[in-house]
N, C-alpha and C positions, 0 to 999 in steps of 0.2 A: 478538282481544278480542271479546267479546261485551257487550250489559248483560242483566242481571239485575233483574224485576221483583217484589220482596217486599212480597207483602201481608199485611195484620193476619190472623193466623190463627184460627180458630176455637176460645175459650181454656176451652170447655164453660160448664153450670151455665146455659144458655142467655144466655149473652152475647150482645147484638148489636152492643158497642159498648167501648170502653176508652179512657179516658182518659192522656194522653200525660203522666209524673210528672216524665221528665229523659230525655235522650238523651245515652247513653255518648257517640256519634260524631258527625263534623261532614263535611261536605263536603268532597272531599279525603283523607279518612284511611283506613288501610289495616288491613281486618280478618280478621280468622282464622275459619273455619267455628266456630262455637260461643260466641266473642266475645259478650257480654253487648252489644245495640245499642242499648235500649230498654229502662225499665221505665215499665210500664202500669200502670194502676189498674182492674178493673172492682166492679162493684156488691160482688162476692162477697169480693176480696184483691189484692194488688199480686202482678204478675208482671214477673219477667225475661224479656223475648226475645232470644233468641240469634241469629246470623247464621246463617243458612241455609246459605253458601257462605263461598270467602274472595274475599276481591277489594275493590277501591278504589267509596268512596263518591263514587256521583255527587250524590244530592239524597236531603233526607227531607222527610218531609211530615207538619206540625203543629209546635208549639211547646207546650212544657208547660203544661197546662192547657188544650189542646184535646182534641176524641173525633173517634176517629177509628171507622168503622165495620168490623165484619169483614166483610174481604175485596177494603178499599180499599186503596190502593196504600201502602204504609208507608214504603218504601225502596228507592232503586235504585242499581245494583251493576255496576260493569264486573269482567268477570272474563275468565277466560283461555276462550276458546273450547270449547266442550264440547257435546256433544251434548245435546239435553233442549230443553223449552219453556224461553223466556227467564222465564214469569210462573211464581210456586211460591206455594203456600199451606199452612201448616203446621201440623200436625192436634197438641191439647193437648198429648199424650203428646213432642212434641218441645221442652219447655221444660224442659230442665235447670236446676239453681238457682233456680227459681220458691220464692215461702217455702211452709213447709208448707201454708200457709191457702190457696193458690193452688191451679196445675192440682195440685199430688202429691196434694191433697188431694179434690180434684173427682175425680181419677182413681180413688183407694179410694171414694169417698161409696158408698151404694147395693150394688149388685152388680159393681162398676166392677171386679174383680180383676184382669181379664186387661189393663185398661187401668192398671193399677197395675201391673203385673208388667213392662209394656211401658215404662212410665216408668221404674221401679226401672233396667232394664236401661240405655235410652237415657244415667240418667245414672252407668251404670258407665262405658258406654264410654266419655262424656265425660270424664269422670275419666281413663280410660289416656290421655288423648288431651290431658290438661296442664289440663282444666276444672278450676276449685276451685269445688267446691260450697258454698254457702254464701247466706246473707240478703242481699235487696238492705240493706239498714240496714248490715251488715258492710261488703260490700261499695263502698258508699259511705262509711265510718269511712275503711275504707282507701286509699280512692284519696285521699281529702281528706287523708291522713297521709303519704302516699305511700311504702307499704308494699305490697309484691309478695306476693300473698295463697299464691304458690305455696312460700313460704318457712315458713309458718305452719303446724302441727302440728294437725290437728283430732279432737277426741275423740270428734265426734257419730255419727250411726250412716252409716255405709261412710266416712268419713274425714272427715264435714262438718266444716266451720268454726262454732264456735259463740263468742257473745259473750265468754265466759269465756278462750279460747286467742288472742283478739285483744287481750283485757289483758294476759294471759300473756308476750305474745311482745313485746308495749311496754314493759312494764316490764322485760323482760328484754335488752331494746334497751338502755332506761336504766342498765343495770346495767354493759353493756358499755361504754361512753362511756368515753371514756382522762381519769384526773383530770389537769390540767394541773400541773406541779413550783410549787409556789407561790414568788415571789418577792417583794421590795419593791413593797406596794398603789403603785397607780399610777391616775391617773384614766383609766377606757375613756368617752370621750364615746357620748353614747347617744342615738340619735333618736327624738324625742318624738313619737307618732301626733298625726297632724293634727287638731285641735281641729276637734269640730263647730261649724256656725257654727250662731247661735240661730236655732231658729226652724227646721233643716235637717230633713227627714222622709224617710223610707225606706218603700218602696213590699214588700210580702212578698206574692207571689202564693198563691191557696188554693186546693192542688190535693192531689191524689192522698187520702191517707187522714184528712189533716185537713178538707179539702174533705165528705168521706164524713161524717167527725163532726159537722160542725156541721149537716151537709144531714138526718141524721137526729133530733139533739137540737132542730135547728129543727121540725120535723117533732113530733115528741113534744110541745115545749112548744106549739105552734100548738094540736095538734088535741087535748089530751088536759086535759083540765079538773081540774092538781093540786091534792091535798085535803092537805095538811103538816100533819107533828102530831107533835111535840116533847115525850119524857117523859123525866125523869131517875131514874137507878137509882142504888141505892147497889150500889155492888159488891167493895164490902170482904172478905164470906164467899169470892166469885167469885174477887177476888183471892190471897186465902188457900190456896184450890185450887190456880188455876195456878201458885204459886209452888213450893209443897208436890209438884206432878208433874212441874215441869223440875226440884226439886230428884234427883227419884231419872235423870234423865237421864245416860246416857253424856257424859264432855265434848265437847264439842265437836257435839253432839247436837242439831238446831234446837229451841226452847223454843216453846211454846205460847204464841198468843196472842189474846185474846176472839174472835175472828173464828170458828173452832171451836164455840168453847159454845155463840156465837151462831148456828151453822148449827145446830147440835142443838139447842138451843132452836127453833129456828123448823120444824125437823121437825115435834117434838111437838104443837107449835099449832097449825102448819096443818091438823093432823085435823080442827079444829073452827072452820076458818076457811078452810074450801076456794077461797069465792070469792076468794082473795087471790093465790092459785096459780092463775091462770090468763091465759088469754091471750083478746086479743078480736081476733075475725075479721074485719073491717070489712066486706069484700068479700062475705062470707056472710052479715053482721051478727048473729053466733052467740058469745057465749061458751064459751070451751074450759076447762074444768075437769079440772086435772090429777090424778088420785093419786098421782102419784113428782114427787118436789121434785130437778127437777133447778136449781142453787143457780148463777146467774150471781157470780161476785166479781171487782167494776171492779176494773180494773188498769191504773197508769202505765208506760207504755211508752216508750221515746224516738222509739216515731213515735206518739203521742199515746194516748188511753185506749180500751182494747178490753178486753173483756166476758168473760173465758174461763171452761167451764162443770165443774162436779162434778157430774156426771151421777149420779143414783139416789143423791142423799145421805140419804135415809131409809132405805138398807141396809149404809150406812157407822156404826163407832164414830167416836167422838171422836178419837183419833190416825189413822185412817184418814181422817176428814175432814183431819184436818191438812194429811199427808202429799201428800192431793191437792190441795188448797186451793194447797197449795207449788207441789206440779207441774205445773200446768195454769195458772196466774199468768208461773211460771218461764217455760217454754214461751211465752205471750205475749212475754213482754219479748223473748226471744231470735228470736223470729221464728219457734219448732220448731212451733206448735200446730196442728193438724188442722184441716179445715173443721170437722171434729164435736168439735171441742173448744171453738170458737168461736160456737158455735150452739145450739140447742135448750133456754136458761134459760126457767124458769117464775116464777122472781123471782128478783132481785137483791140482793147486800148489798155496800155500801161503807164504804169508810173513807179517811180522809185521815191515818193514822199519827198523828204526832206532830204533825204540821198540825191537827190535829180538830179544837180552836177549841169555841167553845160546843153552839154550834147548826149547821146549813144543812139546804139545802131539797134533796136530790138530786132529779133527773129523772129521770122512769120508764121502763125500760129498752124499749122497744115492740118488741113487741106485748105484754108482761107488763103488769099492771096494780101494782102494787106495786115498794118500793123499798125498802129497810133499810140507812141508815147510824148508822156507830158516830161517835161526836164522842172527844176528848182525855177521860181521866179522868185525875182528879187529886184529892190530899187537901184537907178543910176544913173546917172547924168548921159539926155540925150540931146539932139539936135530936135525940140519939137515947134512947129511952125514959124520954123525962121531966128529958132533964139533955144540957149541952155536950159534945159528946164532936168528936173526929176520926176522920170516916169517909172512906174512897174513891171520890168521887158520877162518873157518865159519863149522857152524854145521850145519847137514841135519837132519831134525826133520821128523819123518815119520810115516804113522798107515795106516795096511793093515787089511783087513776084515779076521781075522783066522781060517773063516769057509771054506774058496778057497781058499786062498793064505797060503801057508808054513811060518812056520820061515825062513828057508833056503832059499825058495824062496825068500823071500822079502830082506832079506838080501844079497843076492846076485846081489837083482838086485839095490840097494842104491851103494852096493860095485864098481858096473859098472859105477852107474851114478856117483860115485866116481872118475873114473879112467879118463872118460870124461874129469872132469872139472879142474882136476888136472894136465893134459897135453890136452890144452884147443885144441892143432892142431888136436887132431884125431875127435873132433867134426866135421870137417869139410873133414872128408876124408874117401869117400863111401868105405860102408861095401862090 
């Protein structure tokens, strides 16, 4: 027997550092070469590490929500005698299962091919070799259900696991459950969960990606002086459109909804409202002034809210924004998004669905200076051309950075995208 010394490996995108989210394994347990041992957190995306070797854990070192640095000692390992240095360190391209935002994605970034190609391979072979590729999020679904991920059917690209075939394969669990022959009810006593005692409190440590959110919305609201500015539209014509264009829809065919017009409205406007599109360089102390609107849209995820981007929506139509708006949301939630799908927004638009509620103040996505949220619309008796009627009104919730952006600017330019969506034809009719 030997031991085996595994240190944090080098995870690219210039990490010098990872945060420790949960450890698969314990002291004592017995792992397989590729065994998921660890997932990390660093600045960039959560990654899985894998076991270098197989062999019985002797100790690990940190506890969730510690950092550990690359190239300190992570985990140590008795194995069976082998030739080789007892210490290894393992270079990006050896994280199979990492989510797309992580190393596969650091790997393509740039010019990175051969280092993507090198990944690509690494996790074929894991796959012949009984690896199920898949999201830490899944992966965690599953163990907490306790569900053996190698039983699960994956649609995603080379046989991945995606959210959708982890529903699939539960509910088709439930399907199989044998119904018991019903006979004369009878009372089954049933034990009642322990009653909290008053006044009892639960301690929830903040790490890994939620840790990342608040580190940076803290950040944002600290350093960045929002200027919020709340206007309401009638969007009745608006509405009339999108009803009139899902109605010619295929069934079953996803239906549009304002988030779209609202991206192509804010195309149009930002021609004459550049500074809103832009990003500030602190570091440089330079504002950056974009021409292409590449469109951040927050997104709820069940590991909490990430940014995912429609890159060049000024050269998209309106079902082509859709479509992408879909895809790259999707993507998010499922864990599939690229580094470059998560990165590089020049402003932001949000919504809280059916949540929208009146008003609220979003926080400005940073380094963008601007933000665009949609609030709930809903019908109600207005004052429309002289007389009571029933219109469609939705509030535009908005916060502009008021160190670059004016009052009057920003309001002017909500006022635009007002004008937009309120006579939805001239969205479609070049400037």
């Amino acid at each position: 027997m030997s031991r085996y010394v595994f240190k944090l490996p080098d995870l690219g995108e210039g990490t010098v550092e990872a945060e420790i989210v949960g450890w698969r394994v314990k002291p004592g347990d017995t792992v397989a070469e590729d065994d998921v041992i660890v997932e990390v957190m660093t600045e960039k995306a959560a990654v899985e590490v894998p076991a270098p070797v197989s062999g019985r854990v002797l100790s690990t070192t940190g506890e969730p929500g510690d950092k550990v640095a690359v190239g300190a000692e992570l985990i140590v390992l008795e194995t069976e005698a082998r030739a080789g240095t007892p210490a290894a360190t393992a270079p990006a391209v050896a994280l199979p299962g990492a989510p797309a935002a992580g190393a596969a994605a650091a790997a393509r970034s740039g010019n990175g091919h051969g280092a993507g190609a090198a990944l690509e391979a690494h996790v074929a072979a894991a796959a012949a070799r009984g690896r199920v590729a898949t999201s830490p999020a899944i992966r965690r679904r599953a163990h907490e259900a306790g569900i053996d991920l190698r039983q699960v059917a994956g649609s995603g690209p080379s046989g991945r696991i995606v959210s959708k075939d982890l529903d699939a394969f539960v509910a088709r669990s439930a399907e199989r459950q044998p119904v018991p022959l019903r006979s004369a009810p009878r009372a089954v006593p049933t034990a009642k969960p322990p009653a909290r005692a008053m006044g009892a409190t639960e301690e929830i440590k903040v790490i890994g990606l939620r840790r990342l959110i608040a580190q940076r919305l803290s950040e944002a609201k600290r350093n960045i002086p929002h200027f919020a500015y709340v206007e309401e539209l009638d969007v009745t014509e608006l509405e009339g459109l999108r009803r009139h264009l899902n109605g010619k829809l295929a069934s079953g065919a996803p239906g549009l909804t304002y988030l779209p017009f609202l991206a192509l409205a804010l195309v149009r406007v930002l021609k004459d409202y550049p500074q809103c599109n832009a990003h500030y360089d602190a570091e440089r102390g330079v504002i950056v002034r974009h021409s292409a609107v590449h469109l951040g849209v927050a997104t709820q995820t069940p590991d909490g809210l990430k940014v995912p981007v429609v890159h060049d929506a000024q050269q998209r139509s309106l079902w082509e924004l859709a479509a992408e708006m879909r895809r790259v949301s999707e993507a998010a939630r499922t864990n599939k998004a690229t580094r470059e799908e998560l990165t590089g927004s020049t402003i932001t638009i949000t919504s809280l669905g059916k949540l929208g509620g009146i008003a609220s103040t979003p926080i400005i996505n940073a380094p963008e200076v601007a933000i665009v949220g949609v609030n709930r619309a809903v019908e109600r008796p207005v004052v429309f051309e002289g007389a009571i009627a029933i219109r469609r009104t939705m509030n535009l919730s908005s916060s502009f950075d008021h160190r670059f952006v004016d009052g009057y600017d920003a309001a002017a330019m909500i006022q635009a995208l007002k004008e937009c969506l309120e006579h939805p034809a001239t969205i479609f009719i070049g400037s």
